[in-house]
C-alpha positions as CSV (number, residue, x, y, z in Angstrom):
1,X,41.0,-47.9,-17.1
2,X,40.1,-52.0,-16.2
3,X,37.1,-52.4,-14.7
4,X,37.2,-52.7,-11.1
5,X,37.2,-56.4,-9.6
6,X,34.1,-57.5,-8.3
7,X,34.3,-58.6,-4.7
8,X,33.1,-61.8,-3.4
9,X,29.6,-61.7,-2.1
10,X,29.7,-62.6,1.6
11,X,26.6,-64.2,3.4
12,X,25.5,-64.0,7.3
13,X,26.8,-67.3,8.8
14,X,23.8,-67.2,11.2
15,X,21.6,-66.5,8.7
16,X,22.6,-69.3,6.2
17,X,22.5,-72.0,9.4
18,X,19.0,-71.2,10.5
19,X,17.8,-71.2,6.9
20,X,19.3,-75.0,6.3
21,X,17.5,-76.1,9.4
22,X,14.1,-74.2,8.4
23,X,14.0,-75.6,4.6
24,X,14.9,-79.0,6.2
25,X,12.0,-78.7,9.0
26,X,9.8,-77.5,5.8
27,X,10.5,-80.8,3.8
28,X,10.4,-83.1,7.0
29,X,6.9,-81.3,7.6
30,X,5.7,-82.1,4.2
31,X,7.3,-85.4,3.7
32,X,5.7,-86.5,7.2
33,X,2.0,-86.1,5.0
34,X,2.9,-88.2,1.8
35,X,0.9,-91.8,1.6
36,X,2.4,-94.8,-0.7
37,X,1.0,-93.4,-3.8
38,X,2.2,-90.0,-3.6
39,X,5.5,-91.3,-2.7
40,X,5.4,-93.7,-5.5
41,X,5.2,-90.6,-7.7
42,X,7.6,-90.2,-10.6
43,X,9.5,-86.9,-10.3
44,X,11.2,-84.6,-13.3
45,X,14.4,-86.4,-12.0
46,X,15.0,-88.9,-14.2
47,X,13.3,-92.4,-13.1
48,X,13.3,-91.1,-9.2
49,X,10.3,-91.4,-7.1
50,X,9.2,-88.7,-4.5
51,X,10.4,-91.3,-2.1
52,X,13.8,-91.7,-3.7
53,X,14.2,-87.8,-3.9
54,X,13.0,-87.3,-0.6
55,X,15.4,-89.5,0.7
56,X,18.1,-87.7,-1.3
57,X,17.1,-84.5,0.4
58,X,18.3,-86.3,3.6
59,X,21.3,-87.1,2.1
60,X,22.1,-83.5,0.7
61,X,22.5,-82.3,4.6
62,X,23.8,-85.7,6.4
63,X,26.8,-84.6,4.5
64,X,27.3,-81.6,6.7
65,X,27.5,-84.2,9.7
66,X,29.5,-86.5,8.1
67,X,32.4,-84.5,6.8
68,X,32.6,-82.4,10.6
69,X,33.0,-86.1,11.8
70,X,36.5,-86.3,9.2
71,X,39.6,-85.1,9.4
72,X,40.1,-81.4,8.5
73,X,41.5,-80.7,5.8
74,X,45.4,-79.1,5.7
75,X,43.9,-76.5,3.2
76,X,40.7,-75.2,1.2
77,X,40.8,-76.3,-2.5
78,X,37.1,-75.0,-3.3
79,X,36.1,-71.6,-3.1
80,X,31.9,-70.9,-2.5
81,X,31.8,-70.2,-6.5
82,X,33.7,-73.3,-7.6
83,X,30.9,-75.4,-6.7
84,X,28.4,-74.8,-8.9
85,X,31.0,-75.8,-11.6
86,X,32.3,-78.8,-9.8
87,X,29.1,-81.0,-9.3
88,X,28.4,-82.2,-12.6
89,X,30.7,-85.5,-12.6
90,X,28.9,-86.8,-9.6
91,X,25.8,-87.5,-10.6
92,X,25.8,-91.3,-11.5
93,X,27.3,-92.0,-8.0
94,X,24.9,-89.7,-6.2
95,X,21.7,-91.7,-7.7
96,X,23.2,-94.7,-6.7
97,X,23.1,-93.6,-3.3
98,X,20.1,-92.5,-3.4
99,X,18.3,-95.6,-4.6
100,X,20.4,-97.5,-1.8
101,X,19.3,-95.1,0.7
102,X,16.1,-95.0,-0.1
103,X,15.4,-98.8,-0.1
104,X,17.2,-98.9,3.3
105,X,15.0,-96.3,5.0
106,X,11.2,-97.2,4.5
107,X,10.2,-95.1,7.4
108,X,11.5,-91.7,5.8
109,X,10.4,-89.5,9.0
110,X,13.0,-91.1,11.2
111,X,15.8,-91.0,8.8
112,X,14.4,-87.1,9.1
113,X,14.3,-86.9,12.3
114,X,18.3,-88.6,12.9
115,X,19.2,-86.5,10.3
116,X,18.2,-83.2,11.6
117,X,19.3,-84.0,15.0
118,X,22.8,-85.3,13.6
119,X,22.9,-81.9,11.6
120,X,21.6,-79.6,14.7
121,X,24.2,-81.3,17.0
122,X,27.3,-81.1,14.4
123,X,26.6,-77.5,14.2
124,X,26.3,-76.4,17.4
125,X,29.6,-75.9,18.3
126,X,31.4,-76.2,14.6
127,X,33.1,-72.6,13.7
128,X,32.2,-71.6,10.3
129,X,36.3,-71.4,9.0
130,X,36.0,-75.1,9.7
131,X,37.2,-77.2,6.5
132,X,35.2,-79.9,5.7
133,X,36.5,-82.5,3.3
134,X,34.1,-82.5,0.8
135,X,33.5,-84.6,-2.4
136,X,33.5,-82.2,-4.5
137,X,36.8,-80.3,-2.6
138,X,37.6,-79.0,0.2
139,X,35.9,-75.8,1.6
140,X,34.9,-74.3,4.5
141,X,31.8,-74.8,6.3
142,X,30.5,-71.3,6.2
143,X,30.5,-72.1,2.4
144,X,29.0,-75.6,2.6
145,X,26.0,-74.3,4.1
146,X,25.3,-72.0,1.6
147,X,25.6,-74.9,-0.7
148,X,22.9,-76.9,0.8
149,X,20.4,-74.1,0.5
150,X,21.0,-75.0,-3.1
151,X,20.2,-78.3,-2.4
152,X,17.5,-77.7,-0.6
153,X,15.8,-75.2,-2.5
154,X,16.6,-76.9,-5.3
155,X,14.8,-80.2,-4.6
156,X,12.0,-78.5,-2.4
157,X,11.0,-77.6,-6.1
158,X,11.5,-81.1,-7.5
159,X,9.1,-82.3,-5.0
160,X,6.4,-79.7,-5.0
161,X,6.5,-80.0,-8.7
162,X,6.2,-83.8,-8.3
163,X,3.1,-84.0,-6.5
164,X,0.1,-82.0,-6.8
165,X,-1.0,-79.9,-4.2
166,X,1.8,-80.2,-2.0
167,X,3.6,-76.6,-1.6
168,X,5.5,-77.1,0.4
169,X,7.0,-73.4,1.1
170,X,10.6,-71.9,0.7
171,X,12.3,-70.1,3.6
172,X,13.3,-66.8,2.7
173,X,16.8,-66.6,3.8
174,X,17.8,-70.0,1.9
175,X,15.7,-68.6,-1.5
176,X,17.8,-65.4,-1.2
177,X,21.1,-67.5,-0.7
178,X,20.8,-69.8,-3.6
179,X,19.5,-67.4,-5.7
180,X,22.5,-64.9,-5.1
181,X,25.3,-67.9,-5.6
182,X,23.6,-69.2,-8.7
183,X,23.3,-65.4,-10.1
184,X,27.2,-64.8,-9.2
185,X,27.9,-67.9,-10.7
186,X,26.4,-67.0,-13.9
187,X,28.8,-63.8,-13.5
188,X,31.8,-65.9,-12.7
189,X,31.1,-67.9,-16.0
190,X,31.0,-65.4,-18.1
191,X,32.4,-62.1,-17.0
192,X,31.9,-58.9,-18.4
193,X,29.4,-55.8,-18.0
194,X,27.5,-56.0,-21.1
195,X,23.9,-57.3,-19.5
196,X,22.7,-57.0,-16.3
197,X,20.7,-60.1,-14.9
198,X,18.0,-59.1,-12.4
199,X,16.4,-61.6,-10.3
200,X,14.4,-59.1,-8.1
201,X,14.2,-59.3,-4.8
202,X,17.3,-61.0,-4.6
203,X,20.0,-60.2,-7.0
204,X,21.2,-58.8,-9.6
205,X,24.7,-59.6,-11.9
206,X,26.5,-57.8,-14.3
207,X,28.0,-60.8,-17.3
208,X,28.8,-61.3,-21.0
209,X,31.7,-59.4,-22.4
210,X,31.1,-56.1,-24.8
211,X,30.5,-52.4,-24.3
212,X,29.8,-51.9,-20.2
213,X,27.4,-49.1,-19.3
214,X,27.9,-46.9,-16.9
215,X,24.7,-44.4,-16.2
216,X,21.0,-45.5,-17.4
217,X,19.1,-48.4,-18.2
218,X,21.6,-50.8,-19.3
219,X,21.2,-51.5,-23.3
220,X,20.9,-55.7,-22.5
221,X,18.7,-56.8,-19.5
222,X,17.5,-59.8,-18.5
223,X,15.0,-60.2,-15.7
224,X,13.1,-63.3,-13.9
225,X,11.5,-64.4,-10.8
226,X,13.4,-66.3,-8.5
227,X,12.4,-69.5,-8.8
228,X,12.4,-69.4,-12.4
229,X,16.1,-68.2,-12.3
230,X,17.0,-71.4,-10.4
231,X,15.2,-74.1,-12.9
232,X,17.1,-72.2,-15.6
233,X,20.1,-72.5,-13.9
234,X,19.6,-76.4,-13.0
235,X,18.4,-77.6,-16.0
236,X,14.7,-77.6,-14.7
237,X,13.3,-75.7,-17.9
238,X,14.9,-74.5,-21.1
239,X,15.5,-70.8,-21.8
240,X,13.1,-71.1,-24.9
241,X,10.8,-72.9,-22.7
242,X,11.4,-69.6,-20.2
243,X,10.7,-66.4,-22.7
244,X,8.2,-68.2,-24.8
245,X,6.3,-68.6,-21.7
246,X,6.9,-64.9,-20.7
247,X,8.5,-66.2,-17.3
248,X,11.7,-64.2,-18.9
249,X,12.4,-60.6,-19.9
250,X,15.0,-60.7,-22.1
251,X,15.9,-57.2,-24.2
252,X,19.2,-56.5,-26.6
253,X,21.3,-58.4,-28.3
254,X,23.4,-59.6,-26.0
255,X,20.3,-60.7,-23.5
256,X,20.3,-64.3,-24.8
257,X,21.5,-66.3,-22.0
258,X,20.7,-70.0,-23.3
259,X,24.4,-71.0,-24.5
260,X,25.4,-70.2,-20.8
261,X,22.4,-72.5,-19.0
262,X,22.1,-74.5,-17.0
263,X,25.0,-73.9,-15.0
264,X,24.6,-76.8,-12.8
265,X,23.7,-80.3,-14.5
């Protein structure tokens, strides 16, 4: 008998808004506190600053604004677990951005403060079907949200890695969100029910093709904290890097997960 088809994890539309807007008000909060040193940090980025990246952030939800303000889209091209696979060629034109934006914004806190009232006002009336004509495809904004809790998350890391002290903390409901899409992703990259991936409290995947189990403990497990998962997954740290340090479980043969990471680059 073939396996049953896994169904598409669905998120809470509310949910997924309120947690852009809270990781956003998080950074803006944090950002407001950084002096010219701190901003003229170096970050695990590349050559970025902490200014540069926070400006980035910034950029990472004007998008929502600015594709509502386009035409929609005659269809969807991107599902929600396309997009982790189809970020990768856009890097070079996304740091060129952000240096631009960056050097055009010296006063970060009001580019925050015009970007969250651009985003709170594009949302308040947008339905979440609404396709938005993104770089990366086209998709609907339900989906797109749950995207930016990536980004968010994502660089809200970046940054509290950057500069010492800062913690800056993560909302729950975005944690959860980006957790779960870069777990499925994982399982959408290399299906099969040989291991199970645990990322406790938030998700767990079934991947990797070879004998599935049924009842039990599975024979291959692999099992990390949260924010651990997402630097695997985006390149942040190595998966040698991850068990050596004990930040992973890994048992069985087929628990070796670092030919699949990172998923996003």
């Amino acid at each position: 008998m073939p396996p049953a088809k896994k169904r598409t994890r669905s998120y809470d539309p509310a949910k997924i808004r309120a947690a852009v807007l809270a990781q956003f008000g998080n950074v803006r909060r944090a950002v407001q506190g950084l002096d010219d040193a701190q901003l003229a940090l170096p970050t695990r980025l590349g050559d970025w600053t902490v200014r540069e990246l926070a400006a980035h952030v910034t950029m990472a939800v004007e998008t929502v604004s600015r594709n509502l303000e386009r035409d929609e889209p005659a269809k969807a091209e991107l599902a929600l677990l396309d997009w982790p696979f189809a970020t990768a060629g856009r890097a070079g034109d996304i740091a060129d951005g952000t240096r631009d934006l960056a050097a055009a914004n010296p006063d970060l806190d009001a580019l925050y403060a015009r970007t969250e009232e651009r985003l709170r006002q594009s949302l308040a009336h947008a339905p979440g079907d609404r396709l938005l004509a993104a770089r990366t495809g086209a998709m609907t904004l339900a989906d797109y949200l749950v995207t930016r809790t990536v980004e968010l998350v994502v660089h809200t890391d970046d940054l509290n890695a950057a500069v010492p002290g800062l913690g800056i903390p993560q909302d729950r409901q975005a944690l959860a969100a980006c957790t779960r899409l870069l777990a499925d992703a994982l399982a959408a990259k290399a299906p099969g029910g040989s291991t199970e991936v645990r990322v406790p409290p938030y998700a767990v995947v079934q991947c990797i093709e070879g004998p599935r189990h049924t009842r039990g403990t599975p024979p291959n497990v692999v099992e990390t904290d949260p924010l651990t998962w997402i630097r695997l997954a985006t390149g942040r740290t190595t998966w040698a890097d991850a068990v050596s340090e004990a930040q992973v479980s890994a048992s069985g043969e087929r628990a070796d997960l670092g030919a699949l990471l990172p998923l996003l680059s």
